[in-house]
N, C-alpha and C positions, 0 to 999 in steps of 0.2 A: 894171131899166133896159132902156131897147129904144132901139135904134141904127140906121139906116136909112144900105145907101148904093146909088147906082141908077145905072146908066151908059143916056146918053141915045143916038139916035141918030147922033151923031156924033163919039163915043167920048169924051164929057167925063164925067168922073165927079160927082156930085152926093150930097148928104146931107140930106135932109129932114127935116125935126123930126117931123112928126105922119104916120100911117099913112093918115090922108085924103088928104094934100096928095101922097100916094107913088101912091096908087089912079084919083086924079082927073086923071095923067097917063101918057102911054103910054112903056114905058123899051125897051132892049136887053134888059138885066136887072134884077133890084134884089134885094138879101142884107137881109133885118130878121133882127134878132141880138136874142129875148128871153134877158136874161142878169139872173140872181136876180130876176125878177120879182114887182111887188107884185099881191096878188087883183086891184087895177086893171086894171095893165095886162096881165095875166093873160086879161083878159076879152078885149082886143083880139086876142087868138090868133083870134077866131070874124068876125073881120070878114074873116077871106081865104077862108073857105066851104070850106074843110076839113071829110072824113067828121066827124061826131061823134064814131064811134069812135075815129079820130086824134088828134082833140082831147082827147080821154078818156084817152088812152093818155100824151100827155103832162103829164099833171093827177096821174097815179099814177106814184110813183117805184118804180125798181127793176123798170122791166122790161126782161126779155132783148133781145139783139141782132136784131133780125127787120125785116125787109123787105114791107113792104105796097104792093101794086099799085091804085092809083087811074085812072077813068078823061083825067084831065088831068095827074096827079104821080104823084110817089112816096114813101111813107113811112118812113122809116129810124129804127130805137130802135141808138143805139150806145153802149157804154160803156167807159169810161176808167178807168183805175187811177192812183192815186198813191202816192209810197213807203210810206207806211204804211198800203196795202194795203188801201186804199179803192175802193171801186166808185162809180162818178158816171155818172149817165147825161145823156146827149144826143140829143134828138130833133130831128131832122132832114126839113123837105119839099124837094122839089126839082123841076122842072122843066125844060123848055129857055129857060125864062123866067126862074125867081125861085129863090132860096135862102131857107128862112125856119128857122131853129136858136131851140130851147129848152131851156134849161138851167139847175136852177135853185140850181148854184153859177159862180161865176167860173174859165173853162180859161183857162190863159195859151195853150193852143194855138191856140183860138179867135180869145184877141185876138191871138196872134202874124200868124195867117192873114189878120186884117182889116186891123193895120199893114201887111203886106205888102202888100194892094191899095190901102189909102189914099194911102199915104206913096210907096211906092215901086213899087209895082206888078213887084215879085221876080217872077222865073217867069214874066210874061207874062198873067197872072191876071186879068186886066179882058176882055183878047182873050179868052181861050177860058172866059169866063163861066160858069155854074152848075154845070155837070162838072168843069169845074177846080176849081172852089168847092169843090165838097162832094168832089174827088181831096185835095184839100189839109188840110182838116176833117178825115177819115178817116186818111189818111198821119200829121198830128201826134198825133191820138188813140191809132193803133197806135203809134207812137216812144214814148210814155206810155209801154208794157208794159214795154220793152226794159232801163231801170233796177232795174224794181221785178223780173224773171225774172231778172237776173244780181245781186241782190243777193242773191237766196231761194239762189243756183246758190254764190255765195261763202260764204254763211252753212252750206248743206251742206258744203262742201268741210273749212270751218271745224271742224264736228263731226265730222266723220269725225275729223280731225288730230284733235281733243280726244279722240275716243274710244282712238284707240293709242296715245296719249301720256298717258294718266289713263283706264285700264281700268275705273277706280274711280271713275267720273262720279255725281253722284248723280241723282235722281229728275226733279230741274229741267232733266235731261240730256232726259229722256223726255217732259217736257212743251213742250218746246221743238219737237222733233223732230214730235210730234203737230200743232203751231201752223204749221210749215213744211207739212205736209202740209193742214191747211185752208187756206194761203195758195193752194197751189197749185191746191186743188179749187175754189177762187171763181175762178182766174186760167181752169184749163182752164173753166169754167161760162161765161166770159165770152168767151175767147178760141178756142175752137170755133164758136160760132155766129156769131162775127164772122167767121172764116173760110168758113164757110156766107154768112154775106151776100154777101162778096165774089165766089164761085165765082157766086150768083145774081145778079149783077150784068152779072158779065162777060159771064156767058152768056143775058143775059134779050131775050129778041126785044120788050120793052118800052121798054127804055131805049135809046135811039140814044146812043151814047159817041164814034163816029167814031174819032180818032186816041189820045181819050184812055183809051181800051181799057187801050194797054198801061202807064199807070202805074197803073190798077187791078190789073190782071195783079200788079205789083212790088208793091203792098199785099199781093193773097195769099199771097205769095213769102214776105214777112215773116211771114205770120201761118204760114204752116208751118212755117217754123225757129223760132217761137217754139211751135209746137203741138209740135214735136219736143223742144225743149229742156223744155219742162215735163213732156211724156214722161219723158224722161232725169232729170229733177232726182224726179218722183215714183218713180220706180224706185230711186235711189238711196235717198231717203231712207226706203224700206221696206226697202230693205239695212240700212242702220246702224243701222235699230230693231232689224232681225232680229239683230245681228251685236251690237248692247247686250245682247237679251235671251240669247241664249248665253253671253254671257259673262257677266251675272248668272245664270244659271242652272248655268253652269259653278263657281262661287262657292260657290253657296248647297249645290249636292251637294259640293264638298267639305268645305265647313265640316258639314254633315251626316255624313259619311264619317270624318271628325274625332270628334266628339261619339257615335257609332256608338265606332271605338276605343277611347275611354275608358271609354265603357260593357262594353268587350268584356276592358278589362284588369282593372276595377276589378269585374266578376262574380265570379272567384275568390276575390280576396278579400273581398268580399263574402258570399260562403258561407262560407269560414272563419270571417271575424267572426261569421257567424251560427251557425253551429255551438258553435262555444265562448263566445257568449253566451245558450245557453239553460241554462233552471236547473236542470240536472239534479242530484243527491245525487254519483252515481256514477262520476266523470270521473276516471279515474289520471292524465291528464296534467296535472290542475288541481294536483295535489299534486307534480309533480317540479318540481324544484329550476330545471331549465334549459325548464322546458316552455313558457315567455313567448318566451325568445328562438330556440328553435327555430321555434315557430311565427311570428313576426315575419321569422326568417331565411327562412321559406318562401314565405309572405306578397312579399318582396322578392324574390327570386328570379323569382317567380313573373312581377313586375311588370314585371324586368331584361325577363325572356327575352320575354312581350309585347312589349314595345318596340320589343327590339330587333330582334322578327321584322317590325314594322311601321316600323321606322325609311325605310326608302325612300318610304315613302308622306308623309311629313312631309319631308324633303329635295324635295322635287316642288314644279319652280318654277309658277308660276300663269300665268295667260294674259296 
């Protein structure tokens, strides 16, 4: 689908059907919105005389957040998250003239931003034209993050409580934990270099921003408290792996520490047994009367006073 809308000289806003009828007159500004587009109108991307490479760039999915300087525009790859920890990208031209967005699933942010200059023109968004445009684009794309980093931030907090409160998590504990941490290494992968766009934005002696500087400024604002929080949520969650695996580790030596005991009670009598199970002719004790339960008595004894030299060690509560 592609979507065309143009503010003319004299601040009426317009919608043209076809990208000829948008070119063959002269605007304020005008936003085309390629959204899921078909190879058709795919191809109309090349009728605005865009680098190649730009063009290229938007034709290959999944590339990083970066900013390309053109002699007349500027190139923006930006990308967006959704709850289930999707990456989507949007590519973005811009000018002091035009908006032109490709994307090739459906952002409600997108459309939320074009209702607003349609319908109602929220914020003042027609006025301060293509800066505003692509402030607003940018602004709802980072808002995106904000759900999907405090739900990864609740989901840790989650596990940690599971972890003190069921010591004895099992394995699916672990793989959890490891999925929280590749969420957040696509989040930091996405959400660093979008911070990087922004600081080169603000500060780029190419783009004239004028007043709308400082609600770029308030994009990167956000995007460091979300670069800090994912900080924070990957540090924790390499605590609670560490803090699993001690405590499975702390587990498995004593259940070893155990298994060790009983081998250390059951050696004695074990050489006894074996002693008076070999076949010897010549054994006096085979022939006395009480010589079973002597050595049985001793046998036991033996097992008492192990134990009970080891009994503190088996009273020892767990972690």
């Amino acid at each position: 689908m592609i979507r065309i809308m143009a503010m003319d000289g004299t601040g009426e806003l317009h919608f043209p059907d076809q990208i000829n009828d948008l070119l063959q007159q002269t605007w304020n500004w005008y936003w085309v919105d390629f959204s899921k587009p078909t190879p058709e109108e795919a191809k109309k991307l090349e009728r605005f005389s865009f680098h190649p490479l730009a063009v290229k760039d938007c034709f290959y999915y999944f590339q990083k957040p970066k900013l390309d300087y053109y002699d007349q525009y500027q190139f923006l790859v930006l990308n967006a998250f959704d709850v289930d920890y999707q990456v989507h990208e949007v590519d973005l031209f811009f000018s002091h003239r035009f908006v032109v967005t490709y994307h090739f699933e459906q952002h409600n942010e997108i459309d939320t931003v074009w209702e607003r200059i349609a319908n109602h023109n929220i914020g003042g968004l027609r006025e301060r034209g293509p800066a505003g445009i692509t402030y607003k684009i940018i602004d709802k794309l980072v808002d995106s993050y904000f759900p999907t980093v405090q739900n990864i931030e609740h989901q840790l907090v989650q596990y940690e409580n599971d972890l003190f409160d069921h010591p004895d998590a099992s394995n699916r504990f672990v793989r959890d934990i490891f999925k929280m941490r590749k969420h957040l290494l696509d989040l930091r992968l996405a959400i660093l270099p979008m911070r990087d766009l922004l600081y080169r934005i603000v500060n780029s002696r190419h783009i004239h921003l004028g007043n709308e500087k400082y609600y770029y400024l308030h994009i990167h604002e956000h995007l460091e408290k979300l670069s800090q929080s994912i900080e924070s949520s990957t540090n924790m969650a390499s605590d609670i792996r560490d803090h699993y695996m001690s405590v499975n580790s702390h587990r498995l030596n004593k259940h070893m520490m155990i298994l060790t005991i009983i081998t250390v009670i059951f050696m004695p009598l074990t050489f006894i047994a074996g002693i008076y199970g070999m076949n010897f002719k010549f054994m006096p004790e085979l022939e006395w009367r009480y010589g079973y339960f002597v050595v049985i008595g001793v046998m036991v004894t033996i097992a008492i006073l192990l134990t009970i030299n080891y009994r503190g060690f088996f009273t020892k509560d767990d972690i």
